[in-house]
DRENLUMKOL-697759 format. One record per residue (C-alpha): x, y, z; residue in one letter. Coordinates in steps of 0.001 Angstrom, whole numbers, plus 500000, padded with zeros to 6 digits. Layout:
N
+--------+--------+--------+------+
!   east !  north !     up ! resn !
+--------+--------+--------+------+
!      X !      Y !      Z !    A !
...
+--------+--------+--------+------+
//
This chain:
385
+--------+--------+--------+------+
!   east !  north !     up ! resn !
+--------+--------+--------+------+
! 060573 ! 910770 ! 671889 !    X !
! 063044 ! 908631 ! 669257 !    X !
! 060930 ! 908991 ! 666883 !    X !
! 060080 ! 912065 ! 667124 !    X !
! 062987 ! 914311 ! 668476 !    X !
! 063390 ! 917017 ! 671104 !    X !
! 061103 ! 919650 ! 669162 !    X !
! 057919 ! 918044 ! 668143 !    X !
! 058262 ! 915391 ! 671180 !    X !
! 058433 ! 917969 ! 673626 !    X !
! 055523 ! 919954 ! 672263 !    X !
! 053821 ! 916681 ! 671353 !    X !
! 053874 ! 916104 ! 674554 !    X !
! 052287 ! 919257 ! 675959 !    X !
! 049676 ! 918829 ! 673230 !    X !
! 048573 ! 915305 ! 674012 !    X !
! 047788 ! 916073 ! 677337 !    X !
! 046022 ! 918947 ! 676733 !    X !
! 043602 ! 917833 ! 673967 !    X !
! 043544 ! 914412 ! 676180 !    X !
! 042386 ! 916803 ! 679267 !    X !
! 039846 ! 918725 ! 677161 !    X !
! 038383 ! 915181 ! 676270 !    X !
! 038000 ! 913905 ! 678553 !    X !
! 036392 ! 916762 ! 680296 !    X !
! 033577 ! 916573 ! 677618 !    X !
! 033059 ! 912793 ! 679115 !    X !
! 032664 ! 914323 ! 682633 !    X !
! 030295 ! 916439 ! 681780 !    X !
! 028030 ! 914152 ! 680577 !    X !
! 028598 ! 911429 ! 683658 !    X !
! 025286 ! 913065 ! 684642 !    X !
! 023312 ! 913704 ! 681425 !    X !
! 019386 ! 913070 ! 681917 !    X !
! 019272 ! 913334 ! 685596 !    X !
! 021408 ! 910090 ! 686785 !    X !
! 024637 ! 909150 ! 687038 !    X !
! 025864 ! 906830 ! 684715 !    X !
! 029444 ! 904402 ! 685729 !    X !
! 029894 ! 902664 ! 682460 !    X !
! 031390 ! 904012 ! 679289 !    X !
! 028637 ! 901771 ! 677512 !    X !
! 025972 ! 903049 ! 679554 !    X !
! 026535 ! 906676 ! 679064 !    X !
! 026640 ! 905827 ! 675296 !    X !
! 023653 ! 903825 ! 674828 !    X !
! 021567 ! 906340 ! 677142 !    X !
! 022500 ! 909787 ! 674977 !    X !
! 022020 ! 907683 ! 671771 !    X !
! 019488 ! 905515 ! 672892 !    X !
! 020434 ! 902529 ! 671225 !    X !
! 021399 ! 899032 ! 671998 !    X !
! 023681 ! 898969 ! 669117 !    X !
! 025722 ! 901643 ! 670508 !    X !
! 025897 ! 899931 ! 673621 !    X !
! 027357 ! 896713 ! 672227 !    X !
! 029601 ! 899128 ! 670266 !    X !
! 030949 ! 900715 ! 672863 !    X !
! 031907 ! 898107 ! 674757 !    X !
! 033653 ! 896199 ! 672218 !    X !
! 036015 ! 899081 ! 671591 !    X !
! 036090 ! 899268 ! 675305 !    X !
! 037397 ! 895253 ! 675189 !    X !
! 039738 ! 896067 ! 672788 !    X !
! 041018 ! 898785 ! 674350 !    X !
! 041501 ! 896957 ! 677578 !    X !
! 042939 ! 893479 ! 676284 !    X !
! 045212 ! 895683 ! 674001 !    X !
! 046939 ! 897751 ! 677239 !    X !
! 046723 ! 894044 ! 679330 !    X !
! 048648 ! 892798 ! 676628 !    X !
! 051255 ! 895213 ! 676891 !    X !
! 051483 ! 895079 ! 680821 !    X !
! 052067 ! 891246 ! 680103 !    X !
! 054883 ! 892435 ! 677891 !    X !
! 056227 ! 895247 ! 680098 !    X !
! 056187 ! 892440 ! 683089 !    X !
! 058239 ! 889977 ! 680699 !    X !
! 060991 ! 892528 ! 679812 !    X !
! 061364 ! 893759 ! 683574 !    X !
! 061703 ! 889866 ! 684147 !    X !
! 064314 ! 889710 ! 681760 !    X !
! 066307 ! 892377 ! 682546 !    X !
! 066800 ! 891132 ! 685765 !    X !
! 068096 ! 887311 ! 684376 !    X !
! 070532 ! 889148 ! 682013 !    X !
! 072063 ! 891332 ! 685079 !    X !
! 073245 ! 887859 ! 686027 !    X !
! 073517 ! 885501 ! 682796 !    X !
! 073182 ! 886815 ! 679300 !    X !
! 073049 ! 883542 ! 677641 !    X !
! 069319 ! 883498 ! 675848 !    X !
! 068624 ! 880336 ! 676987 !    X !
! 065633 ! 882161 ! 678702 !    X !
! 064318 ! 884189 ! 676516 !    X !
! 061714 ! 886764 ! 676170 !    X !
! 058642 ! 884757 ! 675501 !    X !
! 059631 ! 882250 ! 679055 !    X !
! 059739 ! 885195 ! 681140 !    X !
! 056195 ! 886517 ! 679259 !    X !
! 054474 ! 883213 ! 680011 !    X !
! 055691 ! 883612 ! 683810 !    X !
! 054405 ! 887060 ! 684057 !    X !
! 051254 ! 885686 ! 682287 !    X !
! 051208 ! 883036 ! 685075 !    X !
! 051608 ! 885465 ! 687751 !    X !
! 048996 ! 888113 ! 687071 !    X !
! 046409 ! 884764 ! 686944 !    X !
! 047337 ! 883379 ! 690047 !    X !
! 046582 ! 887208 ! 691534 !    X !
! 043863 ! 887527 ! 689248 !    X !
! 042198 ! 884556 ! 691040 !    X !
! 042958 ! 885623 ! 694398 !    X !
! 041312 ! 889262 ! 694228 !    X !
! 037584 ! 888813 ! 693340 !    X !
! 036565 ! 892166 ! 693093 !    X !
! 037976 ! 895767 ! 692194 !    X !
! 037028 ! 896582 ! 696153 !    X !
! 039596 ! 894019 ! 697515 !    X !
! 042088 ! 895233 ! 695904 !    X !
! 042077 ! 898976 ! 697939 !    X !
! 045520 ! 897444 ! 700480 !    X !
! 047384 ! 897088 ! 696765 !    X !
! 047022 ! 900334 ! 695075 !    X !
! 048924 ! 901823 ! 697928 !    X !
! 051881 ! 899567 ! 696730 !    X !
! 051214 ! 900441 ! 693486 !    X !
! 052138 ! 903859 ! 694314 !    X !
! 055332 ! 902618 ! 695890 !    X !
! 056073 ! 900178 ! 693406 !    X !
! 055570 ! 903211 ! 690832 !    X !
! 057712 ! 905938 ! 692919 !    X !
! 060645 ! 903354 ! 693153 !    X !
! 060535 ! 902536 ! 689066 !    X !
! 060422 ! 906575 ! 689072 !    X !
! 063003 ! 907464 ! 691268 !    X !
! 065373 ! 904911 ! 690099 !    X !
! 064897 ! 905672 ! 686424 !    X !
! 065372 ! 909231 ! 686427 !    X !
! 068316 ! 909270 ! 688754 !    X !
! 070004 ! 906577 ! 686412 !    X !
! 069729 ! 908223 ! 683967 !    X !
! 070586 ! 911247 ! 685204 !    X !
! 073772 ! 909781 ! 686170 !    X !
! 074747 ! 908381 ! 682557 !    X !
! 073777 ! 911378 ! 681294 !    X !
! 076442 ! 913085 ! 683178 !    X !
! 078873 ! 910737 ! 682077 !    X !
! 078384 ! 909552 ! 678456 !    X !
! 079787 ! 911124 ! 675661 !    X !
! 077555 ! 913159 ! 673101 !    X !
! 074507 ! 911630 ! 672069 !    X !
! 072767 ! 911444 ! 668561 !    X !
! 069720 ! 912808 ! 668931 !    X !
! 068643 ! 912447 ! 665179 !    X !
! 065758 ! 910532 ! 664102 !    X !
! 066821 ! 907008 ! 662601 !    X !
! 065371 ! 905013 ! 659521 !    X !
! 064462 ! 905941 ! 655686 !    X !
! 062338 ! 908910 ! 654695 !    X !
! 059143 ! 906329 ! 655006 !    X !
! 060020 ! 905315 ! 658105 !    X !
! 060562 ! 908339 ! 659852 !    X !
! 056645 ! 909102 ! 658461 !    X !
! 055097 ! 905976 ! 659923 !    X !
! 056963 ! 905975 ! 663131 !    X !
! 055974 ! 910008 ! 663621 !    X !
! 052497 ! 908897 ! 663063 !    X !
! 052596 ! 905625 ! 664993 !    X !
! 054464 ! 907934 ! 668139 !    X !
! 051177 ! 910729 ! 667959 !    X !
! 048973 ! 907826 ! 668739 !    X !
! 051146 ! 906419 ! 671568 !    X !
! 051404 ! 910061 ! 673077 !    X !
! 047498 ! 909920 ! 672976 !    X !
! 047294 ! 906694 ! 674521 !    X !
! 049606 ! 907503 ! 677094 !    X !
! 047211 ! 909774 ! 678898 !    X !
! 043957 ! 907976 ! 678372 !    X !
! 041981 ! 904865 ! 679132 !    X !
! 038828 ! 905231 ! 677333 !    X !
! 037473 ! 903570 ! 680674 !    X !
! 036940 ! 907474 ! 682799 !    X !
! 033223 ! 906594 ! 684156 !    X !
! 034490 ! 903672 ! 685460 !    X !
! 037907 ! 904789 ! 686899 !    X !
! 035941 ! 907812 ! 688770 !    X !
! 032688 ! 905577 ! 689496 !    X !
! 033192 ! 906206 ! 693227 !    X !
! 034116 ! 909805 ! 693231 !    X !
! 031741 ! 911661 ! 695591 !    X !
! 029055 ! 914803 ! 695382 !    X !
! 029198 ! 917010 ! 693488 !    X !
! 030608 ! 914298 ! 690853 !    X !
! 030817 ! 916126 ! 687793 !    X !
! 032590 ! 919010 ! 689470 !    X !
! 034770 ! 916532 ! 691439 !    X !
! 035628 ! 914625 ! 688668 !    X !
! 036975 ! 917921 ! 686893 !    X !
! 039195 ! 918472 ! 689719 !    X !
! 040199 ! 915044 ! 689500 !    X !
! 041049 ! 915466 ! 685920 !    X !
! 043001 ! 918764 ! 686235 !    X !
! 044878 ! 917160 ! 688947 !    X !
! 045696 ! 914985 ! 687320 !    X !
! 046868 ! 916360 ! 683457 !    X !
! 049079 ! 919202 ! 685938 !    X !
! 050847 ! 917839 ! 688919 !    X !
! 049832 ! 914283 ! 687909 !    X !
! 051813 ! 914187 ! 684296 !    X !
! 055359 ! 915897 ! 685904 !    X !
! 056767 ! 912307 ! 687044 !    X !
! 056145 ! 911094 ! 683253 !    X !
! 057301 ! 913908 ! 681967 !    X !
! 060459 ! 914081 ! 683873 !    X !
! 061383 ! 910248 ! 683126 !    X !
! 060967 ! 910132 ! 679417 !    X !
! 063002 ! 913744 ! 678970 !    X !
! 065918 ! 912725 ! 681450 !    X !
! 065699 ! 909018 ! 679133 !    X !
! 065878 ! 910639 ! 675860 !    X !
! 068310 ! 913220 ! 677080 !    X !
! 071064 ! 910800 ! 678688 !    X !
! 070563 ! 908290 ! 675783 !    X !
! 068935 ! 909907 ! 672515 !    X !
! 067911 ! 907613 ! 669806 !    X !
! 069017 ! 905080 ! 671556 !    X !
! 066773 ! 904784 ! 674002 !    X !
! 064461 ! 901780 ! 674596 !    X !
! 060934 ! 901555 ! 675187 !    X !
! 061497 ! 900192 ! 678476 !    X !
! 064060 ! 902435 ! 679802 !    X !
! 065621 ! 900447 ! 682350 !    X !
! 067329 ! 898073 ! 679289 !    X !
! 069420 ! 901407 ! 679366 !    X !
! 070918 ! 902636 ! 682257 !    X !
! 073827 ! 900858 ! 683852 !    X !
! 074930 ! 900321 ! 687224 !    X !
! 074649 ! 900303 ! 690452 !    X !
! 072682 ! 896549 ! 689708 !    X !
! 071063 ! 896448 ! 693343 !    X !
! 069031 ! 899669 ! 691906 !    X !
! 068452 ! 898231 ! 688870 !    X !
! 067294 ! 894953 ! 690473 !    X !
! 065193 ! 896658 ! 693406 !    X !
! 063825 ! 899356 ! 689880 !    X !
! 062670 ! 896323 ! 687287 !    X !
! 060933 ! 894337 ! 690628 !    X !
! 059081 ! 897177 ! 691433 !    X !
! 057974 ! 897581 ! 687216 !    X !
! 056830 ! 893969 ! 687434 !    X !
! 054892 ! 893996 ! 690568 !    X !
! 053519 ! 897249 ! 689302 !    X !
! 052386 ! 895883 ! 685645 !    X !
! 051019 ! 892785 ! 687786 !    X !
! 048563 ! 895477 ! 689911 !    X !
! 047557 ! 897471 ! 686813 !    X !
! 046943 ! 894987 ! 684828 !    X !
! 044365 ! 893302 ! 686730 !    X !
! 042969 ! 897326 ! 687118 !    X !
! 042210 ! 897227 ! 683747 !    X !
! 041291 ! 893442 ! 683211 !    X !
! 038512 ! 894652 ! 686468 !    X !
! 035657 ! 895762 ! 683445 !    X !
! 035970 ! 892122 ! 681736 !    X !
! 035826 ! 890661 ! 684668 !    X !
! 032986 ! 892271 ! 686489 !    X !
! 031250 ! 891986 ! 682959 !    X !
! 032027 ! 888258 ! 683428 !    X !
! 031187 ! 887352 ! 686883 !    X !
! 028008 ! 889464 ! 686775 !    X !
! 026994 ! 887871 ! 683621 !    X !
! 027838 ! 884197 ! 683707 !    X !
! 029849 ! 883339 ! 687102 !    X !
! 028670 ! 884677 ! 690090 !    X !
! 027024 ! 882678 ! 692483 !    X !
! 025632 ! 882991 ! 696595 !    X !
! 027996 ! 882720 ! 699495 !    X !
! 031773 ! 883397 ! 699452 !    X !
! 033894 ! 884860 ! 696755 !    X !
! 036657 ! 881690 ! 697262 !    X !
! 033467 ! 879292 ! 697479 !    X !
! 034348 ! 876162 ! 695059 !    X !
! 031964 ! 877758 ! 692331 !    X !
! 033230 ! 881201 ! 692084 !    X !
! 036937 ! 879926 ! 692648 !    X !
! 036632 ! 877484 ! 689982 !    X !
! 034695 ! 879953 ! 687863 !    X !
! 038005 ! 882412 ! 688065 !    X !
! 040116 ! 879897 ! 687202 !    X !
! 038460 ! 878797 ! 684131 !    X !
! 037320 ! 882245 ! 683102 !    X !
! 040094 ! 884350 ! 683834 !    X !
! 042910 ! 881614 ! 683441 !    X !
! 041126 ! 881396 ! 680017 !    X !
! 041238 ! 885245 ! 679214 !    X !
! 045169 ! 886135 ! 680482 !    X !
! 046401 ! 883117 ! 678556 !    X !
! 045346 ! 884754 ! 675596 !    X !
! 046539 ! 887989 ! 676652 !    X !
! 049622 ! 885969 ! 677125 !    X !
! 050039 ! 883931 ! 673979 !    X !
! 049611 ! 886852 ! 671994 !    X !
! 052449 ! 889331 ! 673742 !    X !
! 054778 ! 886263 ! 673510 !    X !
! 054022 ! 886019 ! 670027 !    X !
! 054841 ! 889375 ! 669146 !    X !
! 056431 ! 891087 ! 672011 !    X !
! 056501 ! 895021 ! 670412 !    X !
! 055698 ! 896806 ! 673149 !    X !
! 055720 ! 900295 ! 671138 !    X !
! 054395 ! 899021 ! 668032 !    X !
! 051167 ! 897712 ! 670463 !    X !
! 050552 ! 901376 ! 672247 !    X !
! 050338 ! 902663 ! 668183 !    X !
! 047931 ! 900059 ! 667497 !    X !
! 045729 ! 900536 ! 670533 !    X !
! 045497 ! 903953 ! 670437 !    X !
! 044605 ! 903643 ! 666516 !    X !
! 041708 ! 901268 ! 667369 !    X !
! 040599 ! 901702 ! 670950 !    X !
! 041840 ! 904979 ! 672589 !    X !
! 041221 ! 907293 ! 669636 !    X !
! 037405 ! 906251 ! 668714 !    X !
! 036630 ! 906004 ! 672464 !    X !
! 038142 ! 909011 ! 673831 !    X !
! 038310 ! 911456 ! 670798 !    X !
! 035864 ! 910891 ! 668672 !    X !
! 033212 ! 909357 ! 670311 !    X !
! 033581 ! 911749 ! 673189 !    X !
! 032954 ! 914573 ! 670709 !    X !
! 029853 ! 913229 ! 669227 !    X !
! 027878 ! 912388 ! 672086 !    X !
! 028720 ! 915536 ! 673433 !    X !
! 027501 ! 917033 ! 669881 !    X !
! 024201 ! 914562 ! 670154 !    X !
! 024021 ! 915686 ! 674216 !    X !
! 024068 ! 919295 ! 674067 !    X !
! 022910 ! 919811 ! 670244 !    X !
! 020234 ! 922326 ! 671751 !    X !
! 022121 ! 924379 ! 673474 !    X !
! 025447 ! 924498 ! 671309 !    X !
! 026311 ! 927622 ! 668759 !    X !
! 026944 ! 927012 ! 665311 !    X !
! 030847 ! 927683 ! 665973 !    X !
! 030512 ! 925098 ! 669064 !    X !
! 029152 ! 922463 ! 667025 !    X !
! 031299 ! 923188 ! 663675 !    X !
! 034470 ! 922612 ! 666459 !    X !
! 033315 ! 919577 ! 667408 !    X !
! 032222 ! 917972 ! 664184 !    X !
! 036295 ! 919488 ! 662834 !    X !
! 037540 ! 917245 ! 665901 !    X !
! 035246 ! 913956 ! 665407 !    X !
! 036555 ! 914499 ! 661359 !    X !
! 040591 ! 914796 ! 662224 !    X !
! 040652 ! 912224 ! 665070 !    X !
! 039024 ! 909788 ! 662652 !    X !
! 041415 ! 910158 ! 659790 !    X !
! 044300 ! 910487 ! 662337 !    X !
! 043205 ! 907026 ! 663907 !    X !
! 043141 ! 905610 ! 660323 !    X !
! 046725 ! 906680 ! 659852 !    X !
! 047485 ! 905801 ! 663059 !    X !
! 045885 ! 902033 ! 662271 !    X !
! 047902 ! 901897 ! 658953 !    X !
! 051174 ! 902912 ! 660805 !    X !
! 050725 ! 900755 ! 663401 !    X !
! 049998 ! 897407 ! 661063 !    X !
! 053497 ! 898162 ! 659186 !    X !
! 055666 ! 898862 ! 662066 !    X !
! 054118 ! 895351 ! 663113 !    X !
! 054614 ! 893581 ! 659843 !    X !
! 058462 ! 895189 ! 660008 !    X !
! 059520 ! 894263 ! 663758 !    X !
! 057769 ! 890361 ! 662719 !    X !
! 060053 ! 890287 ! 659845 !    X !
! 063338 ! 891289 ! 661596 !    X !
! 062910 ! 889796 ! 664825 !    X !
! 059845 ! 887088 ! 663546 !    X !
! 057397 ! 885304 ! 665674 !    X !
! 058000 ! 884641 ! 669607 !    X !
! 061268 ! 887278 ! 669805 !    X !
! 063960 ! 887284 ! 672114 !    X !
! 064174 ! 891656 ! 671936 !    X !
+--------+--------+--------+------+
//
């Protein structure tokens, strides 16, 4: 919203998710396309183009796409970590990067312990809780200062330039907000009729399912205008139990989703290379975690400690990841799918959307790379923000 302002964020808002909705609808109609259901992003692709090529491509956006939003959670995790040590001691001898490498260190040690997406089903009810808490706590904060504070600036800071980049770099987070580029395999277990339940699943979801978001970032931007932080809970003040009790329940959250979205790499990883007979905490498939996944969060790790910009990363994914994946590929093979049975109007629309979302996620790209380049020259490498 800060970069944008009340007008074009609120209708920014509305527009993302219904453009992301319409996308992503195209996907589910294809989850069944030539008679069999297909539960991989890469595997849809590589069966309507028939390629191996596109396969491979795929999936590498799909990597970058996922390490990208792990990265983030890593960062998210760090700053909930750290607004919790400054509640008691604001002295930066623990700074940012620390608590990054012990939320790094935490989502490995759980990373190790759950073997598969399927053991995981006792912690996504927490995950709800964990999220309704953050929520709850957020918007009732900030509610509360709200009420309170003086008048806020709701103006759009920085230079003429500035403003441009950061409007452009805020379009692509609003886009990547709502998507994964990862829907076959999120709904891979959805029952029959799949295509029409996955619909339902996806209307849910961009209706009822968008409202909590919604209501957070307009009651953040309305009690603290351009002010606010990209992790809102750096802005509301007491009661400090809540706040406590709000940025525990962030972390543990982050911790859960980002081994959600690490699940793809992993399976890829196990099924590939790792797995072996007998039990999942066996010495070879322990050890095998370990190394493997150990390996791929420190990474992750070392590289949101380096540059810990949380907003500057959701531009940059959703330049390079979200954008091709669930824009403009999405539009193609549904152009290469249906290319029988489409009007010359249907087919114009969708070649008009493949065309803008490219060029938008090369501005988007660009935008992303400065704000980057900026934040590492005002804050530099390893920050304490």
């Amino acid at each position: 919203m800060v970069p944008l302002g009340w007008f074009a964020g609120s209708i920014g808002f509305v527009l993302a998710a219904a453009i992301s909705l319409y996308a992503n609808a195209l996907l589910a109609k294809l989850n069944e396309f030539g008679g069999r259901r297909h539960i991989r992003y890469r595997d849809l692709a590589a069966h309507i183009y028939g390629s191996r090529k596109v396969y491979s491509l795929t999936w590498a956006l799909q990597y970058i796409n996922l390490f990208m939003i792990n990265t983030g959670f890593i960062i998210l995790a760090g700053q909930s970590l750290k607004a919790i040590y400054v509640l008691f001691r604001d002295d930066h001898i623990v700074r940012l990067p620390h608590f990054i490498a012990m939320a790094g260190l935490v989502c490995a040690i759980f990373a190790f312990t759950i073997p598969h997406l399927s053991a995981l089903r006792i912690w996504l009810g927490f995950s709800t809780l964990f999220s309704l808490i953050y929520i709850v706590a957020a918007f009732v904060l900030s509610l509360r200062d709200g009420m309170n504070a003086p008048a806020r600036d709701y103006s759009i800071p920085g230079s003429k330039a500035s403003k441009i980049f950061s409007s452009i770099g805020a379009a692509a987070n609003l886009l990547f907000a709502f998507n994964t580029g990862m829907l076959p395999e999120i709904q891979a277990t959805v029952k029959k009729p799949v295509v029409d339940n996955m619909l339902k699943a996806l209307y849910f979801q961009f209706t009822a399912g968008v409202l909590p978001m919604y209501a957070v970032t307009f009651m953040g931007y309305w009690a603290y205008g351009s002010t606010t932080s990209s992790y809102l809970l750096n802005n509301v003040t007491s009661p400090i139990w809540v706040k406590i009790m709000a940025n525990i329940a962030a972390f543990l959250q982050t911790v859960i989703a980002l081994h959600i979205f690490a699940s793809p790499t992993y399976e890829y990883l196990d099924t590939r290379y790792g797995r072996s007979k007998g039990s999942a905490f066996s010495f070879h498939n322990l050890s095998f975690r370990v190394f493997v996944r150990g390996g791929y969060l420190s990474v992750n790790t070392l590289v949101a400690a380096l540059l810990p910009f949380l907003g500057d990363f959701m531009s940059l994914t959703g330049a390079f990841s979200t954008l091709p994946l669930t824009f403009i590929l999405a539009n193609h093979m549904y152009l290469v799918a249906k290319k029988n049975k489409l009007t010359m109007s249907q087919k114009s629309w969708h070649w008009l959307n493949v065309c803008v979302f490219s060029c938008m996620s090369a501005a988007a790209a660009i935008a992303a790379l400065r704000l980057i380049v900026a934040d590492s020259k005002t804050y530099h490498f390893f920050a304490d923000i």
